[in-house]
C-alpha positions in Angstrom: 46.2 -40.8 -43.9 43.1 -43.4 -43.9 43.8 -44.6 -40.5 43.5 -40.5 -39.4 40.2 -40.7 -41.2 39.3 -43.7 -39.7 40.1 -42.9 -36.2 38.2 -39.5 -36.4 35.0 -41.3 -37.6 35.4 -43.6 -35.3 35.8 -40.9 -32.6 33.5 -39.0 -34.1 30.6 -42.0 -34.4 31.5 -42.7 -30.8 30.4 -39.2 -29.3 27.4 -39.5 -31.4 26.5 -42.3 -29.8 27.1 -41.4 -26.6 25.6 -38.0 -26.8 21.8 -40.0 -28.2 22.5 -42.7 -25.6 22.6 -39.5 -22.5 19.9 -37.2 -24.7 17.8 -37.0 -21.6 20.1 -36.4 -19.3 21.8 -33.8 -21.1 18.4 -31.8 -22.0 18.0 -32.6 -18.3 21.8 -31.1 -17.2 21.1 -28.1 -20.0 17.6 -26.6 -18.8 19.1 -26.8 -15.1 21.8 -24.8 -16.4 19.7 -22.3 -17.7 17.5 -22.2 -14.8 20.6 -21.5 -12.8 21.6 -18.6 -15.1 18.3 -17.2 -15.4 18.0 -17.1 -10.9 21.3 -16.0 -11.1 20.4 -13.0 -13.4 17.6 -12.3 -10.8 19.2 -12.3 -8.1 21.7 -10.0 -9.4 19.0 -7.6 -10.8 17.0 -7.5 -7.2 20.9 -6.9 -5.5 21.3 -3.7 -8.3 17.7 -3.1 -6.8 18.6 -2.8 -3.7 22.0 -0.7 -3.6 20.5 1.7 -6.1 17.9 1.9 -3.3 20.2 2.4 -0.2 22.2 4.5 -2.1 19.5 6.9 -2.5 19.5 7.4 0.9 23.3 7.9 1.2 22.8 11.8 0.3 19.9 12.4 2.9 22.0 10.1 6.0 25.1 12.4 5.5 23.0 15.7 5.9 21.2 14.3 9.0 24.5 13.4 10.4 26.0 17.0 9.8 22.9 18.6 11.3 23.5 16.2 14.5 27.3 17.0 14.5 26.2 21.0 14.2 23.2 20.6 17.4 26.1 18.3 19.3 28.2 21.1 19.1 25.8 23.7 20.0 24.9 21.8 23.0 28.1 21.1 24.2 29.0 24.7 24.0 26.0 25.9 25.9 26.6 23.1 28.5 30.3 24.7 29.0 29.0 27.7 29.7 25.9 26.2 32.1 28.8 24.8 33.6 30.8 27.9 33.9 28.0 29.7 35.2 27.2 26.9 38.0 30.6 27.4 38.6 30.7 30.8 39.6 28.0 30.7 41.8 29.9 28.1 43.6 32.4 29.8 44.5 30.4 32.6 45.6 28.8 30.7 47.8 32.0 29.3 49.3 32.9 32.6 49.7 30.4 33.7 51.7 
């Protein structure tokens, strides 16, 4: 049981030392860690942003598109019957 107790301290007094010996350089590691974390949380803020923001113009897009689908259809109907028209008079005219 005292060699366990030994080891451990010894273990123990060997990561102390190690951790005082690398101090700065794991402040150093640390506050680049949370630098990461904190751009990181920024960057996902200004992405939430930003969908919130093209998704306030899904609603608006969809209406414009069914208005365009409605005049396409429109126009394509009175073009058919232009052409129908042009038609006829074609063959009148061969006709005569």
């Amino acid at each position: 049981m005292k060699l366990k107790h030994l080891i451990a301290a010894g273990t123990a007094a060997t990561i102390t030392y190690l951790a005082v010996q690398n101090r700065k350089k794991i402040a150093h590691e640390t506050t680049e860690a949370m630098d990461s974390v904190r751009r990181i949380q920024e960057s996902y803020q200004t992405i939430q942003d930003q969908l919130a923001f093209i998704q306030s113009y899904q609603q608006p897009l969809q209406e414009m598109a069914r208005d365009l689908q409605y005049k396409l259809r429109v126009y394509q109907q009175a073009i058919a019957g232009n052409l129908n028209e042009i038609q006829k008079i074609q063959v009148t005219e061969q006709e005569k």
